[in-house]
C-alpha positions as CSV (number, residue, x, y, z in Angstrom):
1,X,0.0,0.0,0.0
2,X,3.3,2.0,0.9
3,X,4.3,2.2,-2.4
4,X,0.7,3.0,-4.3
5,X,0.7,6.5,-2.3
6,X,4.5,7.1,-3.2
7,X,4.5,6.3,-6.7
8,X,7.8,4.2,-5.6
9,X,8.1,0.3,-7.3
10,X,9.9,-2.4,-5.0
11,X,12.0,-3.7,-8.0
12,X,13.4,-1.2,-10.1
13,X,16.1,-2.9,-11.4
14,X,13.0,-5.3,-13.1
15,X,11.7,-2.2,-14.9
16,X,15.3,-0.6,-16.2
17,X,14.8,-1.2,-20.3
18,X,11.1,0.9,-19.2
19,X,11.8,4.0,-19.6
20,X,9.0,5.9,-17.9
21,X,7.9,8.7,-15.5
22,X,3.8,8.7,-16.3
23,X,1.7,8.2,-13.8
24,X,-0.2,5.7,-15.7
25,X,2.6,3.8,-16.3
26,X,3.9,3.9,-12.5
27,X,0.5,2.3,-11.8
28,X,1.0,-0.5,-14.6
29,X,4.2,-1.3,-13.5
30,X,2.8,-1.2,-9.7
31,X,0.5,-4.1,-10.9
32,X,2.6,-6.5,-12.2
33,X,4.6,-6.0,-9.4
34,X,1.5,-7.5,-7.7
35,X,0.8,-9.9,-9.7
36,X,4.0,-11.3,-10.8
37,X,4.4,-13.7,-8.2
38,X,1.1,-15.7,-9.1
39,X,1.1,-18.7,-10.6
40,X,-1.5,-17.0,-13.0
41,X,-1.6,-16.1,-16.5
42,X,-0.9,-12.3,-17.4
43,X,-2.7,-11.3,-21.3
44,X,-0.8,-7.8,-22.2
45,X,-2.6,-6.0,-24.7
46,X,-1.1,-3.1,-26.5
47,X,0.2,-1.3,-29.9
48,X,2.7,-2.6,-31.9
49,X,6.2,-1.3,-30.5
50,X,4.3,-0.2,-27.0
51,X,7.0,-2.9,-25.4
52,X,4.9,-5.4,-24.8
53,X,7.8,-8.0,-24.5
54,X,10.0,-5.7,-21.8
55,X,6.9,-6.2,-19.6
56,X,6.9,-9.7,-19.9
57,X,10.5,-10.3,-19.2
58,X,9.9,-8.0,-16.1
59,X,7.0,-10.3,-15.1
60,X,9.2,-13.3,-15.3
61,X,12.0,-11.4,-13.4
62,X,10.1,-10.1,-10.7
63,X,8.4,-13.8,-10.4
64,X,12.1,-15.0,-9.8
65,X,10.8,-18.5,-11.1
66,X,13.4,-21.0,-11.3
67,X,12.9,-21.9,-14.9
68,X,14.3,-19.6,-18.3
69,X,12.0,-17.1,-20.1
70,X,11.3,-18.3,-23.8
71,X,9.6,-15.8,-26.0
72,X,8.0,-17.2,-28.9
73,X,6.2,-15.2,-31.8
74,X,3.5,-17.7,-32.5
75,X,1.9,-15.4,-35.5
76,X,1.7,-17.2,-38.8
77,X,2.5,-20.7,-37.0
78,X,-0.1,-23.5,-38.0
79,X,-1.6,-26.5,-36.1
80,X,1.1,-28.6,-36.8
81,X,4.1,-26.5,-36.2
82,X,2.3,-25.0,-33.4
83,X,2.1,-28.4,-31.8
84,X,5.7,-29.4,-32.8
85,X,7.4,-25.7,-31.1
86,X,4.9,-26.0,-27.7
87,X,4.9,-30.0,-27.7
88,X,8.0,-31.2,-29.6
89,X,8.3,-34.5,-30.8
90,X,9.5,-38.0,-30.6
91,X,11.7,-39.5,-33.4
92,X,10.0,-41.6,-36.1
93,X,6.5,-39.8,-35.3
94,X,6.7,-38.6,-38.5
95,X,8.7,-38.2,-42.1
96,X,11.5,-36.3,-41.2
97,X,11.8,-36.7,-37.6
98,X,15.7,-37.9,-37.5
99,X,15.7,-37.4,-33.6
100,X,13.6,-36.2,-30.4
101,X,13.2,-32.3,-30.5
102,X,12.3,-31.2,-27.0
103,X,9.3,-28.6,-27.3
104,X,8.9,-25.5,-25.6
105,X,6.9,-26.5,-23.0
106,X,9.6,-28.5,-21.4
107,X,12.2,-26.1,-21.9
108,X,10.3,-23.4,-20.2
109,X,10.0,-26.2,-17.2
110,X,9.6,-24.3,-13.9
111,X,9.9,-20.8,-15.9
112,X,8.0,-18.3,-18.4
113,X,6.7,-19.3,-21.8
114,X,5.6,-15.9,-23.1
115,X,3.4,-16.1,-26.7
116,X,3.3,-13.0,-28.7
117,X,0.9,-12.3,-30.9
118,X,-1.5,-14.6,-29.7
119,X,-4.4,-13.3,-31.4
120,X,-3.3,-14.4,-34.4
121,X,-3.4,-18.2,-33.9
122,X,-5.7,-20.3,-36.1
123,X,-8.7,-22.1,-34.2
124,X,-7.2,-25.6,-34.5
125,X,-3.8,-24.1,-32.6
126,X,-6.3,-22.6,-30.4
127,X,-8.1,-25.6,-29.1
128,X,-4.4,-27.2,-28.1
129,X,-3.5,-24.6,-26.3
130,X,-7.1,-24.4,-24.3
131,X,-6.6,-28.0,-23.5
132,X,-3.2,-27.2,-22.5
133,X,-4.5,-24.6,-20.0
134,X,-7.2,-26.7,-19.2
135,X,-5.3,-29.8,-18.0
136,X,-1.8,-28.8,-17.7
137,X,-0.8,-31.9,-19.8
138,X,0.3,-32.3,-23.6
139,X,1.6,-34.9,-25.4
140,X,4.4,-34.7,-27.7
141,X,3.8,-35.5,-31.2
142,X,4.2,-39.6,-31.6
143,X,4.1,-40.2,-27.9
144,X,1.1,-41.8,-25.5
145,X,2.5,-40.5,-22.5
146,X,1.5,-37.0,-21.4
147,X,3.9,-34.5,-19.8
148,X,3.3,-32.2,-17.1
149,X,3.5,-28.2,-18.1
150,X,5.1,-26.4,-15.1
151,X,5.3,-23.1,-17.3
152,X,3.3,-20.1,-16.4
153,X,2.1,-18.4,-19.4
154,X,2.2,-14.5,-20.9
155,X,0.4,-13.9,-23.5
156,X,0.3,-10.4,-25.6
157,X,-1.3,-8.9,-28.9
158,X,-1.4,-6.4,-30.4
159,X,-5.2,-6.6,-31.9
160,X,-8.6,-5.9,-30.6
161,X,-9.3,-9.1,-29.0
162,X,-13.0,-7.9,-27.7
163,X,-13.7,-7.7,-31.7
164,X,-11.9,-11.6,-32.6
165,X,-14.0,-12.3,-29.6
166,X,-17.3,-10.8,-30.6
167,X,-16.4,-12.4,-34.3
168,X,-16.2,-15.5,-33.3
169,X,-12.4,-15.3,-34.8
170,X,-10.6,-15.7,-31.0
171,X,-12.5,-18.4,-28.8
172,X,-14.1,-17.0,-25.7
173,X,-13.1,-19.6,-23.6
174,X,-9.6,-19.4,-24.0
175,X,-9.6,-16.1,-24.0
176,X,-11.4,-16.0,-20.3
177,X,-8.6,-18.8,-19.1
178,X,-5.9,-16.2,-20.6
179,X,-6.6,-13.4,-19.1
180,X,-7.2,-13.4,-15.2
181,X,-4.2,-10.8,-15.0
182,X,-5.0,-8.3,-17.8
183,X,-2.7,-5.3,-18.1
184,X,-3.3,-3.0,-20.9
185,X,0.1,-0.8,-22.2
186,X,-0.8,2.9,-23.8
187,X,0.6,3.7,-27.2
188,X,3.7,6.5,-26.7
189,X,1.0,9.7,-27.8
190,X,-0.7,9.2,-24.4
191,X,2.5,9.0,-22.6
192,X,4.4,12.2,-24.2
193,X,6.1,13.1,-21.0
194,X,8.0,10.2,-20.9
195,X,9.7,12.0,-24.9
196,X,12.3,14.2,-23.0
197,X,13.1,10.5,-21.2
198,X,13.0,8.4,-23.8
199,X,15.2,10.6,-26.0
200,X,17.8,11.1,-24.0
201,X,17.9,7.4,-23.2
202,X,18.0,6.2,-27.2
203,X,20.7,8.7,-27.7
204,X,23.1,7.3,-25.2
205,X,22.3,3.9,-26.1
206,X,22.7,4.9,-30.2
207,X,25.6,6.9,-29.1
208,X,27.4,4.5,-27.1
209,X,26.6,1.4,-30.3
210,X,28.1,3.9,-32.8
211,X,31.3,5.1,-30.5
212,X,30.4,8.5,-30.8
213,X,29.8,11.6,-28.1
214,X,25.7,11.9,-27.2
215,X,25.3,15.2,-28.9
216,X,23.0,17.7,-27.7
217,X,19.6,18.2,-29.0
218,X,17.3,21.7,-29.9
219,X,14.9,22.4,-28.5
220,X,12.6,22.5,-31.2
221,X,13.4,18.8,-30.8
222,X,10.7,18.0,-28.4
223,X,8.3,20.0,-29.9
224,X,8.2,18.5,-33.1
225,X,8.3,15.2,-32.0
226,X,5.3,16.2,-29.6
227,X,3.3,17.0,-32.6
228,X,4.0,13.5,-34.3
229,X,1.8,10.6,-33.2
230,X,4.3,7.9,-33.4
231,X,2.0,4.9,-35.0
232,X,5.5,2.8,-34.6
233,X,5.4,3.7,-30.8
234,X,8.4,3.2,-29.1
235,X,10.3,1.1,-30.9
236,X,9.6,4.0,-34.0
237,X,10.7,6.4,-32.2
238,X,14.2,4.5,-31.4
239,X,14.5,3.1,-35.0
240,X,14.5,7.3,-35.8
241,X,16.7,8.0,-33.0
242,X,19.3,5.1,-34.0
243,X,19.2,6.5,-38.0
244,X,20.0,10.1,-37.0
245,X,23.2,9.1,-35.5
246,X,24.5,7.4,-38.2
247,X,24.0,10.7,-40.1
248,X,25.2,12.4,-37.0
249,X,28.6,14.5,-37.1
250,X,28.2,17.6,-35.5
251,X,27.7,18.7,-32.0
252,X,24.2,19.0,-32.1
253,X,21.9,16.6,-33.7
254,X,20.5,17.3,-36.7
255,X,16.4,17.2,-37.0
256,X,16.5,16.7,-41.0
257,X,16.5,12.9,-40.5
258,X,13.2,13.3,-38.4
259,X,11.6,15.9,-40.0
260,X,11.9,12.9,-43.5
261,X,11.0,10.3,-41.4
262,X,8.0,12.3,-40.2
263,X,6.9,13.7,-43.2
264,X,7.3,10.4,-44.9
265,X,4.8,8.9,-42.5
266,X,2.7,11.4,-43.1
267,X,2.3,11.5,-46.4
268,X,1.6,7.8,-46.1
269,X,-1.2,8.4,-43.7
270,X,-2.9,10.7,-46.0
271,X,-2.5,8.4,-49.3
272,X,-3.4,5.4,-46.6
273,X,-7.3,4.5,-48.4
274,X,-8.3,3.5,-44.6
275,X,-7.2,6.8,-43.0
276,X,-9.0,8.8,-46.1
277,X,-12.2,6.8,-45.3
278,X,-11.6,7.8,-41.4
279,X,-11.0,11.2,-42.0
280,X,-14.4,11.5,-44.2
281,X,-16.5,10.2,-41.3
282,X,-15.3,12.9,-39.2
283,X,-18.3,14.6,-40.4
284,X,-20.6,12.1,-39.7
285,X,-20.7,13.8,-36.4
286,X,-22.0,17.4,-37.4
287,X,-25.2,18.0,-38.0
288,X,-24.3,21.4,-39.9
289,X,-21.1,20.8,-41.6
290,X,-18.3,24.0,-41.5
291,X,-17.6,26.0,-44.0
292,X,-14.5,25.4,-45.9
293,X,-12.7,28.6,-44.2
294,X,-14.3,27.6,-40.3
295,X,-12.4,23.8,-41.4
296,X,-9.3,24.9,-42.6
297,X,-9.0,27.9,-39.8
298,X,-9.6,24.9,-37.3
299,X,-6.7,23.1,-39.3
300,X,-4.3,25.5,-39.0
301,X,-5.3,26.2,-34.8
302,X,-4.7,22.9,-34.1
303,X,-1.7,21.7,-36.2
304,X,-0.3,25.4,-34.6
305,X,-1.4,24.0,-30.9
306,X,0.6,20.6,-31.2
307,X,3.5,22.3,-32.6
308,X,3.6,25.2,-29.8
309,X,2.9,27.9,-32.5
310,X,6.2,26.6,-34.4
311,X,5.4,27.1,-38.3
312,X,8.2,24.5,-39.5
313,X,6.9,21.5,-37.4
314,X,2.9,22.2,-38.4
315,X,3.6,23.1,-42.0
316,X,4.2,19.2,-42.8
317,X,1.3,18.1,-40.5
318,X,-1.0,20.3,-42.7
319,X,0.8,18.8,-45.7
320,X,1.6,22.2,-46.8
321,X,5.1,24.4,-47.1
322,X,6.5,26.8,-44.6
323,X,5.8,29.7,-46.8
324,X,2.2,28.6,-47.6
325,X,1.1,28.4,-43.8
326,X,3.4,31.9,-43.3
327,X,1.1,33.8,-45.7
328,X,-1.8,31.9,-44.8
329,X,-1.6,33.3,-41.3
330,X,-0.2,36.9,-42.6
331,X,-3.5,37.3,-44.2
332,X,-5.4,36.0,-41.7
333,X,-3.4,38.7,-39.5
334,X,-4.3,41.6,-41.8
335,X,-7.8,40.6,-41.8
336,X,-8.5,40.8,-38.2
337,X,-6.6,43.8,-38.1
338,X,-9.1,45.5,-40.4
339,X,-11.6,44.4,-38.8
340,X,-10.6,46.5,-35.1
């Protein structure tokens, strides 16, 4: 109770590749601390690139289990090499089984089996692993013998498992036996104050890689990666910290490389047929639409908001130049001034 009123976690050390200082995640990270130590399955839900997998290896650390942590990516993996990675097999139990090949299950033993991307699994590949929550036994392909699974499980995804679920694509009775701990991670855009964190972190990780200095930053850094919304997460945002420092020579770090990346993804977005279709439906919700001056004026306020007012960093967001958005607002200047 102690540490929920002081924001303080009991195992630090668990949680040092998390790089956080929002309060929501405190209070995830509070939770598993929790819950680590049950023998229960955790389901983590999140974003691609949210770090999904960090969590997991800081459930298994914090557990201090005696077994290893084995992180598997089960997307894409039939029935039958689903059964062969979880179950392994005997030799002879089928063509081209030269030898025994000891499944994941019993390498895990006493420790964590973590499956990512669970949500993807077929329904066949589903049923095994229900009956192997069910019974804690499985048999190994080509033998009559069951084994005992001592693993706890973790589980993660990155879809919206209350849709498979309501589709009938992700059984509901697995799903209830997955999740009795379910701990939900937010995307990076609802955790911005953790940027000024997770920046200087990448860079003396990049830097350190690359043998170079960690250069300094501007401070128009932070604002135009504020005003970016990071679909990649995380992980993006160190895959754009780790390419600028290859390009890096000077003492302070260029934003050209992140201002490319950024306006690449962009550009993207708006070409993306999905996000078009999105974007129309916006309207959806007015019952009188705006005009085409009250829309673009509400544009411009808001790309001008996320970017703290700074014309190079919402230009691209509007998908217009500098100098477009510079006379845009010089006219919209003189106006008001004629009008007082």
């Amino acid at each position: 109770m102690a540490s929920l009123l002081t924001k303080k976690l009991q195992h630090p050390s668990a949680f040092s590749k998390i790089i956080s200082q929002n309060d929501s995640m405190i209070s995830i990270l509070q939770y598993v601390e929790s819950v680590a130590s049950t023998i229960h399955p955790v389901f983590i839900t999140g974003e691609t690139g949210v770090g999904k997998g960090l969590l997991a290896e800081a459930i298994h650390k914090i557990s201090h289990r005696k077994g290893p942590f084995i992180h598997v990516n089960v997307s894409g993996i039939d029935a039958n090499m689903f059964s062969d990675t979880l179950f392994g097999h005997v030799k002879g139990a089928f063509t081209g089984a030269n030898s025994d090949r000891t499944g994941l299950c019993e390498k895990a033993a006493s420790g964590t089996l973590f499956l990512d991307e669970i949500g993807d699994l077929d329904n066949l590949s589903q049923i095994k692993l229900l009956n192997l929550f069910q019974e804690r036994k499985y048999y190994p392909i080509g033998q009559d013998q069951p084994r005992l699974c001592r693993a706890r499980f973790i589980t993660a995804t990155n879809c919206d498992i209350a849709h498979l679920v309501g589709n009938n694509i992700f059984r509901k009775d697995l799903f209830f036996r997955l999740h009795t701990h379910r701990i939900h991670l937010p995307p990076l855009r609802e955790r911005m104050d953790d940027l000024p964190l997770l920046l200087d972190y990448f860079l003396r990780q990049s830097a350190k890689k690359l043998h170079k200095k960690k250069p300094s930053v501007y401070k128009e850094m932070i604002q135009l990666l504020n005003a970016y919304s990071f679909p990649g997460n995380i992980r993006e945002l160190k895959s754009m910290i780790d390419d600028a420092l290859c390009w890096h020579k000077s003492h302070t770090l260029s934003l050209k490389t992140f201002k490319s990346h950024i306006n690449r993804q962009n550009q993207q977005n708006y070409t993306n047929r999905d996000i078009k279709k999105n974007f129309q439906n916006v309207f959806n919700y007015f019952e009188d639409l705006p005009t085409i001056k009250e829309a673009t004026d509400q544009l411009v306020c808001e790309a001008l908001k996320r970017s703290n007012g700074n014309l190079s960093i919402a230009a691209p967001i509007l998908g217009i130049s500098r100098q477009a958005l510079g006379k845009r607002l010089k006219r919209q200047e003189e106006k008001n001034k004629r009008l007082f």
